[in-house]
N, C-alpha and C positions, 0 to 999 in steps of 0.2 A: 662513218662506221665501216669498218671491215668486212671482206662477208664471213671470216671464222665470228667474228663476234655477234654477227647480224644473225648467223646461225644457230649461235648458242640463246640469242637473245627469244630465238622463234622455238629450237627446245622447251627451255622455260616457259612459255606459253604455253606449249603442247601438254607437258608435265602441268602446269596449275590447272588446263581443262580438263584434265584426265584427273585429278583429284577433284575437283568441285562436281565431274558425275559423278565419282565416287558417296562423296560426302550426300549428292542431292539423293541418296537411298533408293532400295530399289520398288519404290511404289513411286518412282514418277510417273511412270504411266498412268496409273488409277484415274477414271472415270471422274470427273466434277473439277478439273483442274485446265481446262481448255481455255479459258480466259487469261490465266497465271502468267504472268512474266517469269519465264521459265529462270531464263540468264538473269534475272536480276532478285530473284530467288536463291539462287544459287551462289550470287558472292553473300548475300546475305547471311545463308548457312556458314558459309567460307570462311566471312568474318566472325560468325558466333562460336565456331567451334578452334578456330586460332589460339594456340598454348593449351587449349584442355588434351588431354588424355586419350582421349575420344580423338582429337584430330592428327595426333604424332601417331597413334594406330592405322590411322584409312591412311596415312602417308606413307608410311614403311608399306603397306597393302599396295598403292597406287605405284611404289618404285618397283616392288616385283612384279607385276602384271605388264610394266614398262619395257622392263628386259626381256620377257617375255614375250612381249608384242616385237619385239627386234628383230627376237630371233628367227621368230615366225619369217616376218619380211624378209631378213639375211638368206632361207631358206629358199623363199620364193624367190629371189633374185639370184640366187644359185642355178634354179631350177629353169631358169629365164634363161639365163646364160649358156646352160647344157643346150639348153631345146634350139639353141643358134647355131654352135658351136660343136655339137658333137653327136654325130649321126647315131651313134647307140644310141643317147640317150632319146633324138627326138623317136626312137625305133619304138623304144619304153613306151614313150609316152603314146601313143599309137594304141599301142599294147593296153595300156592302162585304160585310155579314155575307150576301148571294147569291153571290155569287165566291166565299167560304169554303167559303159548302156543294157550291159546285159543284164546290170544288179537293179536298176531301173524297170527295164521289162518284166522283171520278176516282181519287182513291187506292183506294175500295175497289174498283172494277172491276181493279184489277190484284192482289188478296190473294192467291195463292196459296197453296192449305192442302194443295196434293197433296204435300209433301215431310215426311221425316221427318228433322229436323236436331238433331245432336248436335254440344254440347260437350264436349271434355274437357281438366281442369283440373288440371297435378299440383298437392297441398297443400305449399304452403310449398319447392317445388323445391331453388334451393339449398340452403335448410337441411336438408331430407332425405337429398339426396345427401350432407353434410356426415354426417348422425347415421348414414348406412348404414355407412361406416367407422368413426366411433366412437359404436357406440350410447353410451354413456353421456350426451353431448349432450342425448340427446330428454330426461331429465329433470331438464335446466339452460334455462335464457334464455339463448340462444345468437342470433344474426343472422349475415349474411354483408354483407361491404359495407367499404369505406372513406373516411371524411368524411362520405359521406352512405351510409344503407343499404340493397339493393338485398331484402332479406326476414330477416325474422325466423320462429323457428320457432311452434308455439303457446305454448308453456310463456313464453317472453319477451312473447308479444302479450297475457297478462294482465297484466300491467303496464303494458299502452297501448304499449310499444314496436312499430312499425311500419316498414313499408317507405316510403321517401322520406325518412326523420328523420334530420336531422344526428345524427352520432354522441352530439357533445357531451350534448344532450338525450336521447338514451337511454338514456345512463350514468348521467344523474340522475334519472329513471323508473326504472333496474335498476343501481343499480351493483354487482350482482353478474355482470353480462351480457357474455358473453362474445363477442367479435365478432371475426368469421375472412375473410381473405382473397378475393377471386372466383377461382374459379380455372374459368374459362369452357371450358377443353378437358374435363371432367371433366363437366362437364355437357350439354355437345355430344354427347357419348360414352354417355351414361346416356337423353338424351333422342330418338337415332336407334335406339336398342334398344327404348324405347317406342311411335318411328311405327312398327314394323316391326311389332308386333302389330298397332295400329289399323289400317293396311291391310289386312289379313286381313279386316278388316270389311268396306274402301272404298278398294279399289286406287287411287280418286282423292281420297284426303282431303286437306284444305288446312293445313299445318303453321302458326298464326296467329303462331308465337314460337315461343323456347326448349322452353318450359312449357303450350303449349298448343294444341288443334289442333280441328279442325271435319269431322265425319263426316256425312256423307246415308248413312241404313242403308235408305233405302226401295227397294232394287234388292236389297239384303241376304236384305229379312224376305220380299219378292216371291221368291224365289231359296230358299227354303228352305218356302215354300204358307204363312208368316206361320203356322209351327204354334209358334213361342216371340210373344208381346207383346215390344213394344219395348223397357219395362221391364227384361224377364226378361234382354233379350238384351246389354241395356246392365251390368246388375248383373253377368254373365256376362264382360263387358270386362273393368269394375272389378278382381274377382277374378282373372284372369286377368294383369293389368298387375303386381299387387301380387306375385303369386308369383312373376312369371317377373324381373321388376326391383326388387322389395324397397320402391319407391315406389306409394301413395296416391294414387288421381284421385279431384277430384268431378265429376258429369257431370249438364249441364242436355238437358234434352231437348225442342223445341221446332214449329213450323211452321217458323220461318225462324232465320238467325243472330243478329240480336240477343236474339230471345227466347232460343233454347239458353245464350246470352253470359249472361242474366240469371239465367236457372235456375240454372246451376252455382255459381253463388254462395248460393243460395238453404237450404243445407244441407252447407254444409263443415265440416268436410275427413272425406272418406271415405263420402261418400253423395251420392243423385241428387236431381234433382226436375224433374218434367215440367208444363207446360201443357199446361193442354186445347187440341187442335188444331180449335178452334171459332169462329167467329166472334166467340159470344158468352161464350166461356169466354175467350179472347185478353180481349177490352174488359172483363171483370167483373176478371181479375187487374189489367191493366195500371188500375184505375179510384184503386184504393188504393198502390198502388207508388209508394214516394217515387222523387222524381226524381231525386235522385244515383246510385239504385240503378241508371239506365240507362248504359252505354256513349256518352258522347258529351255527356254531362252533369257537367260537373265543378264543381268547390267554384267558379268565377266566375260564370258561368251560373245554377248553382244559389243563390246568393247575389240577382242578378237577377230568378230565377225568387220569391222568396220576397217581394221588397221588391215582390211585384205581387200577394200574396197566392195563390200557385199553389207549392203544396208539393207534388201528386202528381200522377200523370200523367193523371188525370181532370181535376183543374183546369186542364188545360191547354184542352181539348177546354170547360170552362163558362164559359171567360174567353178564348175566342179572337179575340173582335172583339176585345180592348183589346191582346193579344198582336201582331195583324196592325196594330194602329197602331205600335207602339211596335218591332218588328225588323226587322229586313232582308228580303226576301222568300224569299231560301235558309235563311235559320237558322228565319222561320216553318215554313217547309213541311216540315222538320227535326224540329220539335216538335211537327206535327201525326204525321207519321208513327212518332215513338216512339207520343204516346198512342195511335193507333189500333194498336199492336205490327206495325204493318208495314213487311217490309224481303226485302233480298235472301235469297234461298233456294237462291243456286247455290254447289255446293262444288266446285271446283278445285283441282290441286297450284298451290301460287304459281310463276306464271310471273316467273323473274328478271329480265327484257327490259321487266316494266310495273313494277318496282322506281323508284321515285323516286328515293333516293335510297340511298348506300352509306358511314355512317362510328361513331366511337368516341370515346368522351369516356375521362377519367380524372378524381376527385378526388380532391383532396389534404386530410389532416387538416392540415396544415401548409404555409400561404401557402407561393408557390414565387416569387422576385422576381430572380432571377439567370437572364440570358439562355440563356447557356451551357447550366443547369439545362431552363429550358423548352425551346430546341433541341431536347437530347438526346431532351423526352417527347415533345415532337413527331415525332420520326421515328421513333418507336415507333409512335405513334400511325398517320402513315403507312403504316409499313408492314404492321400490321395492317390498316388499311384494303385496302390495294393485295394481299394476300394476297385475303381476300374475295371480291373484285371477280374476281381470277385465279382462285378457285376455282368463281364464277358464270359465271364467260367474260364479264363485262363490262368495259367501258370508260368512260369518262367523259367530259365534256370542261368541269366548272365545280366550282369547289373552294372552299368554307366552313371557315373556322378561327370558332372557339367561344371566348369568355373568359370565364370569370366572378370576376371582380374579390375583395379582401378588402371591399368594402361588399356583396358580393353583386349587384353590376351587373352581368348578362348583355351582352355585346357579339359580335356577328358583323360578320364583313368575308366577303366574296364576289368571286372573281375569276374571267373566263374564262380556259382556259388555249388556244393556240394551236393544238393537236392534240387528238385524243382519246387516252386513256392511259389505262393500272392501272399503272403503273410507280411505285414507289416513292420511286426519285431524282426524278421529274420534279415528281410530286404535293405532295413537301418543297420542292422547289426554290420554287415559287407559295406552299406556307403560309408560308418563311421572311420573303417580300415584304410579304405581310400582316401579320405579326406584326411585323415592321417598324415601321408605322404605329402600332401602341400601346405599343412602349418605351418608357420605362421603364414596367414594370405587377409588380402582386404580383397572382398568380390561387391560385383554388381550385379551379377546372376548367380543362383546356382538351377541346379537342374538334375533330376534322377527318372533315369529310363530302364525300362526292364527289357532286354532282349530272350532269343531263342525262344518264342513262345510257342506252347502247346494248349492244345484243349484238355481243361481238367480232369473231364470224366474219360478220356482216353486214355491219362496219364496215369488215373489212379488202377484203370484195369490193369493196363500194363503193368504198372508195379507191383498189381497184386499176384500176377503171374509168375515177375518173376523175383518176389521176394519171398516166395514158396520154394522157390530153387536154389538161390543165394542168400538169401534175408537170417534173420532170427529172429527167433518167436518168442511175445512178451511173456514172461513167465509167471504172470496174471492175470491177462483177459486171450490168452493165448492166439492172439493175432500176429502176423508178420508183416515184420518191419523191415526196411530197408540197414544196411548195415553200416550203420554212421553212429559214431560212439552220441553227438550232440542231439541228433532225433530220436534216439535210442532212448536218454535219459530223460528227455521232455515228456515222451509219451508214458514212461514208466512213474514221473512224477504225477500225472495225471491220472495216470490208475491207480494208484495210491492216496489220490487227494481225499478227504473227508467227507465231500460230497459220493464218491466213486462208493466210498466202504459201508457209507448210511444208505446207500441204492442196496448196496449187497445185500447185506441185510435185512432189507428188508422184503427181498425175494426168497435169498435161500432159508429152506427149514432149521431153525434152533439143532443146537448140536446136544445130545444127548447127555446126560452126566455121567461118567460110571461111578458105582458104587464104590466107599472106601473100603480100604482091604486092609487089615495089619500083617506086619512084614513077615510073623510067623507063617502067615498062610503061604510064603512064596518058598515055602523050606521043606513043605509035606509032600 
């Protein structure tokens, strides 16, 4: 063989391994898969998703992130070449690599190591709350999810079945595997019985999701003369979670939040692990810790990170000059503060008012290509959203429809809407507009999000301020309205409706008769 051919032939290798991690999703890391034949998992997928839809999508994905990873290197080898070859440049580089230390330094004057921050993690949620009703479950391959899966249990996750995995593919991993429903009220209900112990910790703990939530116990262990270690006092959680709700946490224990984020993973399902809260115990863990294992670090990134030869979080901090040529100035300073493990340390309840956004997808195992069909799940959709929103007391005023096509083509459209709203009818009425524009379509997802959100009772003040100024006043219950011909006439039909007139009535006094008059009298 040649070496052009021998070349192309290691290409093609490079390219099929670069789409089989694509394809292996990105919960391969997840917790209860340390046994898994990774690589043989992996062509397994390879093979199951070959000719489908799904697999000519993560291909065309896998060919742009290829070029991309070229270019990167083309850059770096550029910048290799300068730094030999041309005394400006290595002058730059000088230059550059003092900025770094100085952007460095400045990160470490801000380390905060006075907080004592906990994660806590339930194992495998859904699927728990699933096996707490029917234990027999925990000793099956069980998942929850539809079309794609939203968790499987551990007994399924030795077969490499995972969360994010089209169904199809994990029935061919387990087809013994049994796969149930979401039923999200049940887990609302399971996992507000869970914060109610964790704040007995930390009347201000930050709920991060369904499944999981973020404790500062450093007011705790102060509050009690620190005669339990944090350890004792977190094991003491643990146990305590698992009796009173039947559900398993694992809990990382940290300086700040991405470390606790990291710990808890570090020893699942049903046990803890802490960092040293040290300067130099932070930098010796974080030296060896692969990067995917961080929050914020996914399978493309980490993909990038790899084609620059920086697999863990120390190489990040030995290759930062060729780093700071090669990304953006925010995603740098990003990757210098995973590897130094420094991050925010403040726990809060989430304030709904700094909510970005508010909405809900569905997939479908079965393309859905009839209008009528999508309609109806869009205003499901809806009005799940608009429920939400009503139960945060928000409003909104910018609305996102979601598609994801049978080739697996993700599409969003984005409209403003006229007023601010959580109203259901109004929020469908805009998605209907949007979806509009991509009739005829067969989807796998759809999905509607409400953006620009504000606090309702902020909004209504404000409006009534200033629709006293700009508005017009209904000219029957003489309130002001905002000046939109379609709010205008809604609110006028309501003051008008039946019930509105037999309310009236029956508050104001009978109107008087006047007496008849004939017409002579109007002449005298």
């Amino acid at each position: 063989m040649s070496i052009c051919s021998q070349d192309e032939a290691n290409d093609d290798d490079l390219k099929n391994e670069d789409l089989m991690h694509r394809l292996a999703g990105p919960s391969v890391m997840k917790p209860g898969q340390e046994e898994v034949d990774q690589q043989k998992i992996n062509q397994v997928i390879y093979e199951a998703s070959k000719g489908s839809k799904f697999f000519e999508n993560e291909q065309k994905k896998a060919r742009y992130w290829q070029e991309k990873n070229k270019e990167m290197k083309l850059k770096l080898e550029e910048l290799e070449l300068g730094l030999e070859n041309n005394p400006e440049k290595a002058a730059k580089w000088s230059e550059d690599m003092h900025k770094i230390d100085q952007l460095i330094n400045s990160m470490e004057a801000q380390r905060d190591l006075s907080r004592i921050i906990v994660h806590v993690d339930c194992d495998a949620f859904y699927a728990s709350v699933e096996e707490l009703e029917k234990p027999a479950y925990k000793t099956k391959p069980m998942a929850v999810g539809q079309g794609v899966l939203c968790t499987a249990n551990y007994c399924a996750r030795k077969f490499g079945v995972r969360s994010a995995m089209p169904e199809f593919i994990a029935r061919q991993l387990c087809p013994n595997l049994i796969v149930l429903p979401l039923r999200m009220m049940k887990y609302q209900e399971k996992s507000a019985e869970i914060a109610k112990i964790l704040q007995e910790y930390d009347p201000n703990m930050c709920k991060a999701s369904v499944d999981e939530a973020y404790l500062d116990l450093t007011d705790y262990l102060t509050k009690h003369n620190e005669e339990e270690t944090v350890e004792a006092v977190v094991e003491h959680l643990r146990q305590t979670v698992a009796e009173k709700t039947g559900i398993t946490v694992s809990c990382g224990i940290g300086a700040n939040l991405m470390l606790a984020k990291i710990a808890s993973n570090m020893r699942k399902p049903n046990d803890q692990f802490s960092i040293g809260r040290t300067r130099e115990a932070i930098l010796e863990f974080m030296d060896t810790l692969p990067c995917r294992k961080v929050n914020g670090i996914g399978r493309v990134l980490e993909q990038e990170l790899s084609s620059l030869n920086v697999h863990n979080c120390g190489d990040i901090l030995r290759r930062k000059g060729y780093l700071y040529y090669v990304f953006q100035e925010k995603s740098f300073q990003n990757l210098l503060s995973y590897a130094l493990g420094i991050s925010n340390n403040v726990v809060k309840p989430t304030d709904a008012s700094n909510r970005k956004s508010i909405g809900n997808e569905m997939t479908f195992s079965i393309p859905m290509g009839s209008e009528k069909t999508i309609s109806q799940k869009l205003k499901q959709l809806c009005f799940s959203v608009s429920e939400t929103m009503k139960q945060r007391n928000l409003v909104g005023n910018s609305v996102v429809l979601k598609l994801k096509t049978t080739s697996f083509e993700v599409r969003t459209r984005q409209t403003n809407l006229n007023t601010y709203t959580n109203e259901s009818d109004i929020i469908y009425k805009y998605v209907l507009q949007l979806l509009s524009y991509e009739l005829p379509v067969q989807v796998r997802l759809l999905g509607v999000r409400m953006t620009k959100l504000q606090d309702a009772s902020i909004y209504e003040e404000s409006k009534l301020s200033f629709t006293k100024e700009n508005g017009v006043q209904c000219p029957i219950c003489s309130r002001y309205l905002i000046n939109d011909a379609c709010s205008v006439d809604k609110h006028i039909e309501e003051c008008l409706s039946v019930t509105y007139i037999k309310e009236c009535l029956q508050t104001k006094t009978s109107v008087k008769k006047r007496s008849k008059r004939r017409i002579d009298e109007y002449f005298r």
